[in-house]
C-alpha positions as CSV (number, residue, x, y, z in Angstrom):
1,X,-25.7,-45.6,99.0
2,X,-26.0,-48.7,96.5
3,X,-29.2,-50.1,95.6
4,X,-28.7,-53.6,98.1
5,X,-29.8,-55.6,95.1
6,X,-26.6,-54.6,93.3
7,X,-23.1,-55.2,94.6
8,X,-24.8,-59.4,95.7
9,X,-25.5,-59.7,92.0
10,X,-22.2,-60.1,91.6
11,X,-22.0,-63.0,93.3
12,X,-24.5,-64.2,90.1
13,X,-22.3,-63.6,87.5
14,X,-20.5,-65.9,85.4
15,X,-17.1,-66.3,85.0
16,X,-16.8,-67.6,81.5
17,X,-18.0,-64.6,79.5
18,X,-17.4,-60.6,79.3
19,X,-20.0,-58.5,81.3
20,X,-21.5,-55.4,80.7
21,X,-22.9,-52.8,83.7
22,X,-25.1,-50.4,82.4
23,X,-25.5,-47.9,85.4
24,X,-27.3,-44.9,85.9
25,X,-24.2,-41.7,87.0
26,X,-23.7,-41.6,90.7
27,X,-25.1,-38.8,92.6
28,X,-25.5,-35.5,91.3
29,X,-26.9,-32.2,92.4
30,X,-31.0,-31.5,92.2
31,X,-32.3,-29.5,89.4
32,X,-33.6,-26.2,90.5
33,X,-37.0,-27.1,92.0
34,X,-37.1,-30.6,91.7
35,X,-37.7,-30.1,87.7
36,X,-36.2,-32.1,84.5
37,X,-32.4,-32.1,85.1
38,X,-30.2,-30.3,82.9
39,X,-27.1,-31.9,81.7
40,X,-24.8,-29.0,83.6
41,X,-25.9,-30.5,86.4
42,X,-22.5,-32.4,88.4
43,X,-21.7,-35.3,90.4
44,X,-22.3,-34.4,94.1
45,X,-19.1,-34.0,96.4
46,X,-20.9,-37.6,98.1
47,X,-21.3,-38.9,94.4
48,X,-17.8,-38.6,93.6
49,X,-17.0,-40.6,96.6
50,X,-19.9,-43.3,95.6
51,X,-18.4,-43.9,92.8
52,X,-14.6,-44.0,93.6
53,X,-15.9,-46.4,96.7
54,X,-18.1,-48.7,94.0
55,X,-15.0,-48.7,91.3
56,X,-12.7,-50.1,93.9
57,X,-15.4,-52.6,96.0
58,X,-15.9,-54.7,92.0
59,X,-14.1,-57.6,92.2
60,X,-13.9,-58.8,88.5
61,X,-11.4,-56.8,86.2
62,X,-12.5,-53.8,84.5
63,X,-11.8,-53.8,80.8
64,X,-13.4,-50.5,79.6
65,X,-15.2,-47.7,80.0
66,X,-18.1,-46.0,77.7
67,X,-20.0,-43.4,79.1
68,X,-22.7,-40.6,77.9
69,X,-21.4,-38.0,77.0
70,X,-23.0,-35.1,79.8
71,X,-20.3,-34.7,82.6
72,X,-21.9,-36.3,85.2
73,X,-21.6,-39.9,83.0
74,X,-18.0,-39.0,82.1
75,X,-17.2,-38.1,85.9
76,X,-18.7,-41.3,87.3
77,X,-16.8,-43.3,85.2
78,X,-13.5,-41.2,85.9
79,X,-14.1,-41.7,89.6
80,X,-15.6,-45.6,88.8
81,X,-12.0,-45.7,86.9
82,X,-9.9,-44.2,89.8
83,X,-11.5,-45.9,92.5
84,X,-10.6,-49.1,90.8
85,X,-6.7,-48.2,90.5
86,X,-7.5,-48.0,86.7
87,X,-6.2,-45.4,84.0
88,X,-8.3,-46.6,81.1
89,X,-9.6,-44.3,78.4
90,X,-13.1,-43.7,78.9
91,X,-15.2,-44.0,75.1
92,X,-17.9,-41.3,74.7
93,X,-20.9,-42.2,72.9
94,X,-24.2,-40.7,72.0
95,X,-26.3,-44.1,72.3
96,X,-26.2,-43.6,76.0
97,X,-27.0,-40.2,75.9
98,X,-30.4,-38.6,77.0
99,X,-32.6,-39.0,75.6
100,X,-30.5,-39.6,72.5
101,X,-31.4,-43.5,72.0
102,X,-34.8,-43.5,72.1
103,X,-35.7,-40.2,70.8
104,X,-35.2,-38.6,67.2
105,X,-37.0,-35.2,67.3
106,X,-37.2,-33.8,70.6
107,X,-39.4,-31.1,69.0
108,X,-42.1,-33.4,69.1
109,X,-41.1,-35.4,72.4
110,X,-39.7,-32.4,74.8
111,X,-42.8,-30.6,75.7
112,X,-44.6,-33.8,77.0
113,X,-41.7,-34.7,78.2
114,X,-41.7,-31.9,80.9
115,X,-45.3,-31.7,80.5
116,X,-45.5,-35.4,82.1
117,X,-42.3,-36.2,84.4
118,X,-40.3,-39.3,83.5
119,X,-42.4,-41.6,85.0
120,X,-45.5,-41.1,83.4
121,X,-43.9,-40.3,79.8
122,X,-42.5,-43.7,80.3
123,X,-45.1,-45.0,81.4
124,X,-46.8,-43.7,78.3
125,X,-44.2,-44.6,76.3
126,X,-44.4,-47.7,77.1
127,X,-48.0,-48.2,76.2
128,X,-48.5,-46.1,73.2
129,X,-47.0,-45.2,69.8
130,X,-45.5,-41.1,70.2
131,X,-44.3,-39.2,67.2
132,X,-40.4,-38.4,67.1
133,X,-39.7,-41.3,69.8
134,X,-38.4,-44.5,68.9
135,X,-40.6,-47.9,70.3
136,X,-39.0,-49.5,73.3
137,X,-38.1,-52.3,71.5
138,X,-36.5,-50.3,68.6
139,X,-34.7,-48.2,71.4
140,X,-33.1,-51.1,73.2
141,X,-32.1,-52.9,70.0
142,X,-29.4,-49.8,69.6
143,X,-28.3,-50.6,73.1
144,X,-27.7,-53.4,72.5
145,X,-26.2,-53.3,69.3
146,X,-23.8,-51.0,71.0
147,X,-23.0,-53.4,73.8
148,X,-22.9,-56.1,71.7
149,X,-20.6,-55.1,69.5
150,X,-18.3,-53.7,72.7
151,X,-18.6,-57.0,73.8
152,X,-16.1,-58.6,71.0
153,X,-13.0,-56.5,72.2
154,X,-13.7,-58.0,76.0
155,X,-12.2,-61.1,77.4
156,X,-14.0,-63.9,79.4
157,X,-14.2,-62.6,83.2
158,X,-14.2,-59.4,82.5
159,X,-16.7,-56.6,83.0
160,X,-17.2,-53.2,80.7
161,X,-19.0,-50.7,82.5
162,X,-21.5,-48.5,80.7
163,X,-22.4,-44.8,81.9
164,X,-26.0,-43.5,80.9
165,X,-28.9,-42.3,82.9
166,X,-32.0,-43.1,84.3
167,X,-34.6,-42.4,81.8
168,X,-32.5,-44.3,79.4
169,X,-31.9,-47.5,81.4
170,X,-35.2,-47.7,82.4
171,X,-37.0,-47.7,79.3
172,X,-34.3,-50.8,78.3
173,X,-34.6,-52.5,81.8
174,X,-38.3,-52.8,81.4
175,X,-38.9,-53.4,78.2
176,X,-37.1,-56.5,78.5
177,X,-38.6,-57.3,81.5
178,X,-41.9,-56.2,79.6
179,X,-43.5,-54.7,82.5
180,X,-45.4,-51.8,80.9
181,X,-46.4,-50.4,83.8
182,X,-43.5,-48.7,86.4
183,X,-44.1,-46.8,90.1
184,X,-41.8,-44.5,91.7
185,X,-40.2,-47.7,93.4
186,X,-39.0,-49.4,89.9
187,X,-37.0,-46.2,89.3
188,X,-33.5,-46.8,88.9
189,X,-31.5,-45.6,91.8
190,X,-28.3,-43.5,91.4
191,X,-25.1,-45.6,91.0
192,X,-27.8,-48.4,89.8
193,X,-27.3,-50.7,87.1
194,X,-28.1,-53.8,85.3
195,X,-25.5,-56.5,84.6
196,X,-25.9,-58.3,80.8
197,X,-23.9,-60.5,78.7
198,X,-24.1,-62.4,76.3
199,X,-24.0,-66.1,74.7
200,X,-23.8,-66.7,70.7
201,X,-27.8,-66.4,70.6
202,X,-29.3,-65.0,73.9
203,X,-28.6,-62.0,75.9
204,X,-29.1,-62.2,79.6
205,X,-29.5,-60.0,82.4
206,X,-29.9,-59.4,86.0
207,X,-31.7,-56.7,87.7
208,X,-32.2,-56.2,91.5
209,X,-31.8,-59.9,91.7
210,X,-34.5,-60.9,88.7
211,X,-32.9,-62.9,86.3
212,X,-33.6,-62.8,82.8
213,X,-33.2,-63.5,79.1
214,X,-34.2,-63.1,75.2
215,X,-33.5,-64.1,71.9
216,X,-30.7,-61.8,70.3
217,X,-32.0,-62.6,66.3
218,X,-34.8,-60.6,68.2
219,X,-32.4,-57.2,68.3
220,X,-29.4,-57.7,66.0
């Protein structure tokens, strides 16, 4: 099931300029008692189907595919790529990776990682300044220096779709929407995503149906 936000967005969208969606992987299997997911962990049977059924239900051309590396992200986008009658190559890359953007020694990160839960290390995160961890803001300037830079190979109408996981699209999603503070509700959903694009000076984006926008000079 989509997030019911999500597939009216599109409706939102303009039609002069390249899209990205940066989406959370469909479905995948728990971790072995509900604990920090390893990346062996695969798509679901249902989350294959999720996202064949989302590929083919987007109704602006798809012009590529970039996707974490860990299985699940690369199977989402195969079955994203499928659903929507597409055979385009799918680009790996290690800025969408967990927790690969935001964090540069997990030595010093992992154990309050797991000592925490995602939630309340993002929450943390958010608020104070952790060794081996990159700053939210400093974190979603590589994203979107990545997408960014995608963005110059796409044509106006089109939409690039962007494969990474929860932890990392919610530390960009609410650092631009500077809320420092998230609940079990603000989570991202499986198969959930934010939609961006750009203009020569502003980036813009829409999540569950909030509208927003800042300054690129602030991030390039």
């Amino acid at each position: 099931m989509l997030h019911p936000n999500l597939e009216p967005s599109l409706a939102l969208l303009p039609a002069d300029k390249p899209v990205v969606l940066l989406t959370r992987h469909s479905l995948r299997e728990l971790a072995p008692n509900n604990g920090v997911p390893s990346y062996d962990l695969p798509l679901t049977p249902e989350g294959v189907v999720l996202a064949e059924q989302w590929g083919r239900r987007l109704d602006r051309p798809i012009s590529a595919f970039y996707s974490s590396p860990v299985g699940r992200c690369v199977d989402t986008a195969k079955a994203m790529n499928l659903g929507a009658g597409l055979v385009l190559p799918i680009t790996q890359t290690t800025v969408l990776v967990e927790p690969g953007c935001f964090v540069h020694s997990i030595r010093h990160v992992g154990p309050l990682f797991l000592q925490m839960g995602p939630i309340a290390f993002a929450n943390h995160h958010f608020r104070h300044t952790l060794e081996g961890i990159l700053s939210p803001k400093e974190g979603a300037s590589k994203i979107i220096q990545h997408l960014y830079q995608s963005q110059q190979q796409q044509q106006a109408g089109t939409l690039s779709i962007h494969v990474t996981h929860d932890t990392i699209l919610a530390a960009f999603i609410y650092h631009l929407l500077q809320q420092p503070t998230i609940e079990e509700h603000d989570w991202p959903w499986m198969m959930e995503g934010a939609w961006l694009w750009f203009d020569h000076s502003t980036l813009y984006w829409l999540w569950r149906g909030q509208l927003g926008q800042v300054d690129l000079a602030d991030y390039l």
